[in-house]
C-alpha positions as CSV (number, residue, x, y, z in Angstrom):
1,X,-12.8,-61.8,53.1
2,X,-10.2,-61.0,50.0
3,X,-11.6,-57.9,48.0
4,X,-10.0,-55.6,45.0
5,X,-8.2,-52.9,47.3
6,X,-8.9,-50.9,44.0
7,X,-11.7,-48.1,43.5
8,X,-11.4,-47.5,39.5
9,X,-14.8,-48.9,38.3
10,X,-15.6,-46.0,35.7
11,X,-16.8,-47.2,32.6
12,X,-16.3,-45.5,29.3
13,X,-19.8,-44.1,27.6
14,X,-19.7,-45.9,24.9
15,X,-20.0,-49.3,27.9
16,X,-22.7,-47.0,29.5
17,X,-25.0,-46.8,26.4
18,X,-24.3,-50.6,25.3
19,X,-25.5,-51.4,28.9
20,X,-28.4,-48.9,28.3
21,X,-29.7,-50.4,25.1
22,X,-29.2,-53.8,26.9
23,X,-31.9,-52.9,28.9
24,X,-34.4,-52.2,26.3
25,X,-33.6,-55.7,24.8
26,X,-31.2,-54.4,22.1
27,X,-28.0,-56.8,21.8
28,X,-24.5,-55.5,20.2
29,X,-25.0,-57.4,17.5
30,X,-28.1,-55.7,16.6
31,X,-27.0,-51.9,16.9
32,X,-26.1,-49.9,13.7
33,X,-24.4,-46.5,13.3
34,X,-28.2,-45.0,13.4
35,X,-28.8,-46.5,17.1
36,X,-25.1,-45.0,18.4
37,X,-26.3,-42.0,17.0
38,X,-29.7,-41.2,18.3
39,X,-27.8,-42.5,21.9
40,X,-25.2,-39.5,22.0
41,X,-27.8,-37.6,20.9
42,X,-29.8,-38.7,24.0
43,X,-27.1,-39.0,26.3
44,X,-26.3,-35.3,25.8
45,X,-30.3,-34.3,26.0
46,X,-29.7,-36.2,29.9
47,X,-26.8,-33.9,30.3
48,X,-29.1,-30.9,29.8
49,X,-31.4,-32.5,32.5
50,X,-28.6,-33.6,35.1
51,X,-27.3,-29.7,34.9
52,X,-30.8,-28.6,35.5
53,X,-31.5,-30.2,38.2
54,X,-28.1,-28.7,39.5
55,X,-26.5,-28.1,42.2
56,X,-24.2,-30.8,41.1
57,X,-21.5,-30.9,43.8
58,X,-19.1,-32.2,40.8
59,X,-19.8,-29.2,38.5
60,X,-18.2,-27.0,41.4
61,X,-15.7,-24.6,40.2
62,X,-14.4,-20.9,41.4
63,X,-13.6,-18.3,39.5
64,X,-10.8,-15.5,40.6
65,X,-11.4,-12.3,38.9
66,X,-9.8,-8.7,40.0
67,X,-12.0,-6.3,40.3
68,X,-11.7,-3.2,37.3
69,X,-12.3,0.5,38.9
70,X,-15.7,1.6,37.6
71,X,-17.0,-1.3,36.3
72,X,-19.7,-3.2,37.6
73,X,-20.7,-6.3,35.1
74,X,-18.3,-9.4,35.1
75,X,-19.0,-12.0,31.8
76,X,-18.8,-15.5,33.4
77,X,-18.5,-18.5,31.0
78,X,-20.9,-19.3,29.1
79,X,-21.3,-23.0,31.3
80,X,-21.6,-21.1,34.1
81,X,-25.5,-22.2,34.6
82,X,-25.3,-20.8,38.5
83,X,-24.0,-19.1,41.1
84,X,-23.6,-20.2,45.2
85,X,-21.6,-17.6,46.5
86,X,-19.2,-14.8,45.9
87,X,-16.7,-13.1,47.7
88,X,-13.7,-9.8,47.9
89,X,-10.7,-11.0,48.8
90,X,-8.1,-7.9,50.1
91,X,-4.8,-9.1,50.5
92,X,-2.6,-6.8,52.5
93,X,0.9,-8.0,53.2
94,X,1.0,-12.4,54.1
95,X,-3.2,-11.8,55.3
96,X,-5.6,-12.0,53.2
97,X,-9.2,-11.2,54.6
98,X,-12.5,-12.0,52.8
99,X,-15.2,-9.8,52.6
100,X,-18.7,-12.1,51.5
101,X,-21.1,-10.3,49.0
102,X,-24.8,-10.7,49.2
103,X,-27.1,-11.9,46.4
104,X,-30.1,-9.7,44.8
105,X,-32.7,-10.7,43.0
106,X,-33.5,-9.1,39.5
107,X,-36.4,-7.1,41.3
108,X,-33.4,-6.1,44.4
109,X,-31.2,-5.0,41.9
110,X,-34.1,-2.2,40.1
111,X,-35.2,-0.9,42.9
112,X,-31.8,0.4,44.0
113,X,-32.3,4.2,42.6
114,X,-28.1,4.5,42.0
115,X,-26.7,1.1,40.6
116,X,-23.9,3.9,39.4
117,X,-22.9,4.4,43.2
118,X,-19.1,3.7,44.0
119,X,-17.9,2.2,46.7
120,X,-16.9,-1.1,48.2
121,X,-19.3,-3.5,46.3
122,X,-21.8,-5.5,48.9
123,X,-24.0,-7.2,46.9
124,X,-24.8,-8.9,43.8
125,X,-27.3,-9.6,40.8
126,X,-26.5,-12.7,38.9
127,X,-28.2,-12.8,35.7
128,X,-28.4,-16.5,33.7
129,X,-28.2,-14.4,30.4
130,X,-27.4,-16.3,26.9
131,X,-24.5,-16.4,25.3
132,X,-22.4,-15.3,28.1
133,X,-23.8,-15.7,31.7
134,X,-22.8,-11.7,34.2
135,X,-22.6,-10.7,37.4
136,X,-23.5,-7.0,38.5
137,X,-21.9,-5.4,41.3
138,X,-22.9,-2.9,43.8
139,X,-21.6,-0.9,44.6
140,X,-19.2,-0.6,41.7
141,X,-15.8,-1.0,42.4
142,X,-13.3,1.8,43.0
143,X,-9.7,2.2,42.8
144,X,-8.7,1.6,46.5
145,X,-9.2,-0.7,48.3
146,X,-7.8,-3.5,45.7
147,X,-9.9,-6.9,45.7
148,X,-10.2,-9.9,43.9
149,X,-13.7,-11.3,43.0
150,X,-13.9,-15.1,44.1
151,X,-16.7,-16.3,42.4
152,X,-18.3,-19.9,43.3
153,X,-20.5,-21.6,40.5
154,X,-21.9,-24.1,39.1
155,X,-21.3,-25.6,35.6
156,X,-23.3,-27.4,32.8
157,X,-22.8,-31.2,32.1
158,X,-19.3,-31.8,29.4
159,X,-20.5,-33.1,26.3
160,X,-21.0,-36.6,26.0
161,X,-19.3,-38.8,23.6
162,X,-18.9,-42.2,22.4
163,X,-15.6,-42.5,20.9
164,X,-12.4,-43.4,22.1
165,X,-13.3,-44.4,25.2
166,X,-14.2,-41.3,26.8
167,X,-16.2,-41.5,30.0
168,X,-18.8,-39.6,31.1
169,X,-19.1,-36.3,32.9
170,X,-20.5,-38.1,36.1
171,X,-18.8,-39.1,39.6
172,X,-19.1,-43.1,40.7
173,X,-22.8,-42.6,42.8
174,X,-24.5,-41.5,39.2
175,X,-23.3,-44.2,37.4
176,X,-26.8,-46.3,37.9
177,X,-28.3,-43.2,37.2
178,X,-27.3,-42.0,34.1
179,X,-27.4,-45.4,32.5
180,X,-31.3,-45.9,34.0
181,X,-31.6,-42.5,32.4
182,X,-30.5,-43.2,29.0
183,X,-32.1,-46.3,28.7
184,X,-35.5,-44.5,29.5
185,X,-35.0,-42.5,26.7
186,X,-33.8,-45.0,24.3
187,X,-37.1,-47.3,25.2
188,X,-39.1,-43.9,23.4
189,X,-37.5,-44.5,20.3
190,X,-37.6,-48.2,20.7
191,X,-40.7,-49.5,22.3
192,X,-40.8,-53.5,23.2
193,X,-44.4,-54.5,22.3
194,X,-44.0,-56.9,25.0
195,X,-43.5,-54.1,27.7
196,X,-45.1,-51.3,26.4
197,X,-44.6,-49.4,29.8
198,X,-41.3,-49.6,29.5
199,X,-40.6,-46.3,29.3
200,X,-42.2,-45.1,31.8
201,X,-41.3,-47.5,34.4
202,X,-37.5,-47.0,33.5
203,X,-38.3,-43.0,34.0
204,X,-39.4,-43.5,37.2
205,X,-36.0,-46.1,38.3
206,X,-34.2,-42.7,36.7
207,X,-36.1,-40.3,39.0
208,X,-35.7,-42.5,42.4
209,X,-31.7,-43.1,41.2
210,X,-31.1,-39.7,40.7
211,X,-32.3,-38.7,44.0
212,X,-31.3,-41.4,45.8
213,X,-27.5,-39.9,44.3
214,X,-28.4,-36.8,44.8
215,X,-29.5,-37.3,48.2
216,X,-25.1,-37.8,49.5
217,X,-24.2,-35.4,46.7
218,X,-24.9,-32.3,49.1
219,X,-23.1,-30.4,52.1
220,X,-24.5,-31.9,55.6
221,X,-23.9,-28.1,57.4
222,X,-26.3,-27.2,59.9
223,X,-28.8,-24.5,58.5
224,X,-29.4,-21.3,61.2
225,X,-31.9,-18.7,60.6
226,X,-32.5,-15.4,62.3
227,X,-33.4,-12.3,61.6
228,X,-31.9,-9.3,59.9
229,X,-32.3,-6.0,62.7
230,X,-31.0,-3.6,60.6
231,X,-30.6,-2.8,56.6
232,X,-27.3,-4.3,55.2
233,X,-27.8,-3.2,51.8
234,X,-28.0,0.3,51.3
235,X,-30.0,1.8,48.3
């Protein structure tokens, strides 16, 4: 058996939404400026839902951000649409040691009676605020010991776009998905009267694609649970 030796199928968006509205029973020759459109209009409205449904292993970033004596809120960006873990890294000659912080609810973080406490920080309170996503410390930060915050998150969905052969914000094992998912919301604004549950059954082939993507598009670690003996966080 001969094959491609190659692994560079990644079609542009503007293929992806042709494809899309080939599924609905629109032809090339039949779209206008109007249909192309209303598509990056949808295509972007299925960005919104991909981030949502996040944690998108390919939105992964980290953020390094040293840590300002007395100050205890940190603006992420404002794609920032969540946060998997943050840590202190101390660097003290060639070692560098990492000290993990713990998360706290918006409920934790009122009920501790000094958020003005100083100290090395152990915990903290992401808040998915708009404009501008923060993270609150606690303890807040002193001068000494010196750390760098190394914040792990999770990003929004690029914008989508049509022109010039951009391709979209998606690795290889969405590809299906997102053009199933397109296509379902193209077959709103352009019902066939010959399948009039079009839409509905392409929402569905969106839903079991997305998870069936979704499904490799995690960590396999193995989970261990046990339980806490004594306080961690003091208030």
């Amino acid at each position: 058996m001969t094959t491609t030796g190659t692994f560079a199928f990644n079609p542009s968006a503007a293929d992806i939404t042709l494809n899309a509205f080939g599924m609905i029973g629109k032809q090339p020759t039949e779209l206008t400026t109007t249909h192309f459109q209303r598509a990056s209009f949808c295509a972007n409205m299925l960005g919104v839902d991909f981030s949502n449904r996040n944690p998108n292993m390919w939105a992964m970033g980290e953020l390094s951000i040293p840590l300002i004596a007395g100050t205890a809120v940190y603006n992420l960006p404002a794609e920032t649409v969540a946060v998997s873990a943050v840590w202190l890294d101390q660097t003290q000659g060639p070692t560098t040691v990492s000290r993990v912080l713990g998360p706290l609810s918006a409920t934790d973080y009122a009920y501790i009676s000094r958020k003005d406490q100083a100290g090395t920080p152990n915990c903290y309170f992401f808040r998915l605020a708009s404009p501008t996503p923060t993270l609150t410390l606690w303890l807040v930060p002193t001068t000494a010991p010196v750390f760098t915050m190394r914040v792990q998150t999770f990003r929004q969905q690029q914008d989508a776009s049509l022109k010039n052969g951009l391709t979209a914000d998606v690795p290889y094992r969405f590809l299906d998905a997102l053009t199933i998912g397109l296509a379902a919301r193209l077959a709103v604004y352009y019902p066939d009267q010959s399948r009039p549950t079009l839409p509905t059954d392409l929402q569905q082939q969106y839903l079991a694609a997305f998870q069936l993507a979704a499904g490799i598009d995690q960590q396999r670690v193995p989970l261990r649970l046990g339980p806490i003996t004594r306080g961690y966080y003091p208030r």
